[in-house]
N, CA, C and O atoms as a DFTB+ gen file, in Angstrom:
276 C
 N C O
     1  1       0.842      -1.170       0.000
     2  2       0.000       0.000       0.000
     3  2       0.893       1.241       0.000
     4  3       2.048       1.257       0.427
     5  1       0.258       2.245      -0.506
     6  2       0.933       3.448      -0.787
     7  2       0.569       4.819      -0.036
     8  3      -0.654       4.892      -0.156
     9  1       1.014       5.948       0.679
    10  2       0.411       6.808       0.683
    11  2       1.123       8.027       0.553
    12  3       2.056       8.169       1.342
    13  1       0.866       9.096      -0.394
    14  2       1.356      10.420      -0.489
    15  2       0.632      11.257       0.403
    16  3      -0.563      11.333       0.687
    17  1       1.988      12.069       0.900
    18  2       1.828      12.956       2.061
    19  2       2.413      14.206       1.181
    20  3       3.443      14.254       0.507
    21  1       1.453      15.161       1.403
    22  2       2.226      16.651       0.935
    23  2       2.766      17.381       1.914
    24  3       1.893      18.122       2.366
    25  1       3.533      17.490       2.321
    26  2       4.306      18.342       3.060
    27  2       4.887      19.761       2.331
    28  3       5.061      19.931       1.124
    29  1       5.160      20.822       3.533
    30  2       5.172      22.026       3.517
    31  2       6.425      22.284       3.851
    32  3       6.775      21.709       4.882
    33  1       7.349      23.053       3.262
    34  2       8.580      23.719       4.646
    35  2       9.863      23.057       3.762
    36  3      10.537      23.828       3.079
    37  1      10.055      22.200       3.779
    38  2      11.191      20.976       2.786
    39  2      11.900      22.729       1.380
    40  3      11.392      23.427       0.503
    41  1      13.179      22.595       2.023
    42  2      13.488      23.414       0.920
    43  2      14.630      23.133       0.258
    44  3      15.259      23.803      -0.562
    45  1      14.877      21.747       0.845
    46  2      16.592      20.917       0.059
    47  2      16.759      19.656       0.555
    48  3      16.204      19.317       1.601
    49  1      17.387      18.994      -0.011
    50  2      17.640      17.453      -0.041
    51  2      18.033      17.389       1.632
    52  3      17.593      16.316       2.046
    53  1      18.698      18.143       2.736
    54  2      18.916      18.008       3.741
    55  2      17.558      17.703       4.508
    56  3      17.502      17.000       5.516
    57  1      16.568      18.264       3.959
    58  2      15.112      18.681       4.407
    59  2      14.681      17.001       4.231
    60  3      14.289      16.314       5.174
    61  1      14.833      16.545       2.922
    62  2      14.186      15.619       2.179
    63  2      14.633      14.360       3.243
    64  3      13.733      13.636       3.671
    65  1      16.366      14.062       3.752
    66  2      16.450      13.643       4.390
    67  2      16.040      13.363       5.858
    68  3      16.272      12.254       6.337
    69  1      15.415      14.370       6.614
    70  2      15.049      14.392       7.561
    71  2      13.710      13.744       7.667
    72  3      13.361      12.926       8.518
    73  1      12.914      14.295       6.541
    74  2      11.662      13.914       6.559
    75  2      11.815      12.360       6.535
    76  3      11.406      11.686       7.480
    77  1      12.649      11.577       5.002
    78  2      12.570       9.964       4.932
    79  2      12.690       9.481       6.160
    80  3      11.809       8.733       6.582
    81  1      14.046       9.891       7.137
    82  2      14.881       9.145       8.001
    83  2      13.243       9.060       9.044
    84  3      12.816       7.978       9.446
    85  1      12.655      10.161       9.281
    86  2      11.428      10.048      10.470
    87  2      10.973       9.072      10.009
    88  3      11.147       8.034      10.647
    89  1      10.049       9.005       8.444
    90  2       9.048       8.462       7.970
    91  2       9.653       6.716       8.140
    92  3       9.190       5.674       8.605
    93  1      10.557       7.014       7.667
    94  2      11.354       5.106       7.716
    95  2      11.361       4.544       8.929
    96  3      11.241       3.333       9.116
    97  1      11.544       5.654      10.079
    98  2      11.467       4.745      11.282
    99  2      10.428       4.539      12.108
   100  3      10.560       4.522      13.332
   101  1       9.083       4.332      11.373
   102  2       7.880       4.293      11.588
   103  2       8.126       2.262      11.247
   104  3       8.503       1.979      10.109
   105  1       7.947       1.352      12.013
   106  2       7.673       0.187      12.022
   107  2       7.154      -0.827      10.352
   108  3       7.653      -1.788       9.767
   109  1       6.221      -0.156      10.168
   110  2       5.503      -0.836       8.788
   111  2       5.836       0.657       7.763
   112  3       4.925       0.947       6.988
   113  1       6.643       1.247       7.757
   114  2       7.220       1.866       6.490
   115  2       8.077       1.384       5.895
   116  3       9.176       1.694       6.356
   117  1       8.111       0.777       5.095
   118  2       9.265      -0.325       4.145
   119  2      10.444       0.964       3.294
   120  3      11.669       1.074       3.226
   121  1       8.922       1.994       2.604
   122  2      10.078       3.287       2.023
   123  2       9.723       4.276       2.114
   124  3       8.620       4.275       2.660
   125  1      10.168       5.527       1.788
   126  2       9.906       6.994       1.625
   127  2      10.554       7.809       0.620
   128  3      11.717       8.210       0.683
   129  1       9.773       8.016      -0.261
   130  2      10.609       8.735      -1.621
   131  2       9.777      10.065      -1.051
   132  3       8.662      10.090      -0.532
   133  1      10.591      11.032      -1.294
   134  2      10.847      12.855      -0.491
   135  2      11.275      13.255      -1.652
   136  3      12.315      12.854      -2.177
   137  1      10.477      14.095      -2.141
   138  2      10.733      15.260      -2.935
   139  2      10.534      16.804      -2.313
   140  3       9.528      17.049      -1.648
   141  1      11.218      17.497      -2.485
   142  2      11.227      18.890      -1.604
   143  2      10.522      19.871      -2.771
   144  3       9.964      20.935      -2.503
   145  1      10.635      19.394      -3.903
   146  2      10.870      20.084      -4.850
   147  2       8.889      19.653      -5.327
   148  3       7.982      20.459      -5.536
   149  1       8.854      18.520      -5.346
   150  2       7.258      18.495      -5.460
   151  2       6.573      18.658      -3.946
   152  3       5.356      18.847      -3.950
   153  1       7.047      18.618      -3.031
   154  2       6.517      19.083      -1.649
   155  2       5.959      17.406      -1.273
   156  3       5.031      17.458      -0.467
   157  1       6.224      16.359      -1.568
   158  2       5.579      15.325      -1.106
   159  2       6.659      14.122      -0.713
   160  3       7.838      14.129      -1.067
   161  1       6.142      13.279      -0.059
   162  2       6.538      11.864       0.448
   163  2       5.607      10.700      -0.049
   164  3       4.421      10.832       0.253
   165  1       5.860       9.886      -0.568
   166  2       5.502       8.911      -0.932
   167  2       6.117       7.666      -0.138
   168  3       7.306       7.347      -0.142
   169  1       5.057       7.011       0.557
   170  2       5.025       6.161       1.800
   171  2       4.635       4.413       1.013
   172  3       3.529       4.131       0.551
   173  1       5.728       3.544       1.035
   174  2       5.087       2.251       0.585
   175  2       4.958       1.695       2.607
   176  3       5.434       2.363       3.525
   177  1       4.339       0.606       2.739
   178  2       3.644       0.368       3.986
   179  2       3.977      -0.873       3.346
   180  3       4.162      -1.126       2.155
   181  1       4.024      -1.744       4.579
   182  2       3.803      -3.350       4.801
   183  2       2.815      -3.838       5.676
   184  3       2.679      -5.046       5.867
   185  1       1.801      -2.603       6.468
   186  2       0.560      -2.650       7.276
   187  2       0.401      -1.560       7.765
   188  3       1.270      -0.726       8.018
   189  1      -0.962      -1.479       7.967
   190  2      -1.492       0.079       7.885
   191  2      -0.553       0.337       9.409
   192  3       0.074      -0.336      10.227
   193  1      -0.871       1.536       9.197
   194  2      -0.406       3.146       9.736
   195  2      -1.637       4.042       9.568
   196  3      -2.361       3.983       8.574
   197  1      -1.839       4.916      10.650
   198  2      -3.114       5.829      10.618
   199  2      -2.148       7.084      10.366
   200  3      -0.967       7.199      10.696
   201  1      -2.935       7.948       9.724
   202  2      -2.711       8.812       8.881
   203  2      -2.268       9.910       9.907
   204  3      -1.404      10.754       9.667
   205  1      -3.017       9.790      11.164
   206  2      -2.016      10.787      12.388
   207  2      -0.869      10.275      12.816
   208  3      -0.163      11.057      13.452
   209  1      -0.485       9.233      12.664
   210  2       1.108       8.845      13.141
   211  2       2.281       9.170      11.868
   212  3       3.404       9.592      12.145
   213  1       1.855       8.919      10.523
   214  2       2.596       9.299       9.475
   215  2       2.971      11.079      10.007
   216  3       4.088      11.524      10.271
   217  1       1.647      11.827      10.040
   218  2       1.896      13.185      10.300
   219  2       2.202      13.682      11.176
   220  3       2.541      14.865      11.174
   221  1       2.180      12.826      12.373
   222  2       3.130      13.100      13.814
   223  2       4.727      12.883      13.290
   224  3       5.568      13.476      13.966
   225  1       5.280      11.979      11.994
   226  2       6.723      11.727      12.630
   227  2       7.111      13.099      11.457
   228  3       8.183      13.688      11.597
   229  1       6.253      13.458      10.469
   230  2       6.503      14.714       9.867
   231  2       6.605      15.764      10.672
   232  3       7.678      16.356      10.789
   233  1       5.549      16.116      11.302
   234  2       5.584      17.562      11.904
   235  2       6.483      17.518      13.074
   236  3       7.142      18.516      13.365
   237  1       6.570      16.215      13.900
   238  2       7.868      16.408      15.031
   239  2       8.993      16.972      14.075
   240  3       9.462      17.804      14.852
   241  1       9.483      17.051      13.330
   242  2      10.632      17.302      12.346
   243  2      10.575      18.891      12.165
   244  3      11.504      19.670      11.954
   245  1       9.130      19.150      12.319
   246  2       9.070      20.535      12.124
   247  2       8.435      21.391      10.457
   248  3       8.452      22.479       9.882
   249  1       7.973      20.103      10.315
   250  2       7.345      20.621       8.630
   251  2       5.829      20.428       8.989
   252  3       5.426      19.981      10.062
   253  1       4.891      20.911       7.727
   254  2       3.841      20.946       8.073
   255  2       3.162      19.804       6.977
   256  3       3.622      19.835       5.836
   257  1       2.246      18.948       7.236
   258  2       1.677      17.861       6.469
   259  2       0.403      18.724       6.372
   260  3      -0.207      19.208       7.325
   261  1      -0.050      18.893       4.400
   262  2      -1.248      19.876       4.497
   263  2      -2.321      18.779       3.638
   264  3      -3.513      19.053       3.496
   265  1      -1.691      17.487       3.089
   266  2      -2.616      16.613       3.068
   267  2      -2.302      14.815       2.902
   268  3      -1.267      14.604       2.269
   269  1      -2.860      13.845       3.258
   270  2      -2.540      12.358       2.576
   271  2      -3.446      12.036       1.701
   272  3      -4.625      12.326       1.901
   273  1      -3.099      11.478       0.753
   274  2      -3.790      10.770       0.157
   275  2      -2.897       8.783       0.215
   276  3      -3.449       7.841      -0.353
């Protein structure tokens, strides 16, 4: 399963890194492709995750999540 997160704030690959490294160390996140440049994360899963814990390990980081799909 897949889910894109748009995130806010990301203004360079240092950014991009911060965001994956959170998102990856979420249990059932297998990956995280971070683009700063399209403002999103793309989340593959190996079992759900609720859509407030994806955006808790974003915004602890300090960016803003303005939607998932």
């Amino acid at each position: 399963m897949k889910k894109t997160l748009h995130v806010e704030g990301m203004m360079c690959c240092h950014c991009e890194a911060r965001v994956k490294k959170a998102l990856e160390a979420l249990p059932a996140v297998d990956e995280a492709v971070v683009s700063h440049e399209a403002g999103t994360a793309i989340v593959t899963l190996n079992a759900e995750v609720s859509d407030a814990d994806l955006k808790k390990a974003v915004e602890d980081q300090d960016y803003k999540v303005t939607g998932i799909e």
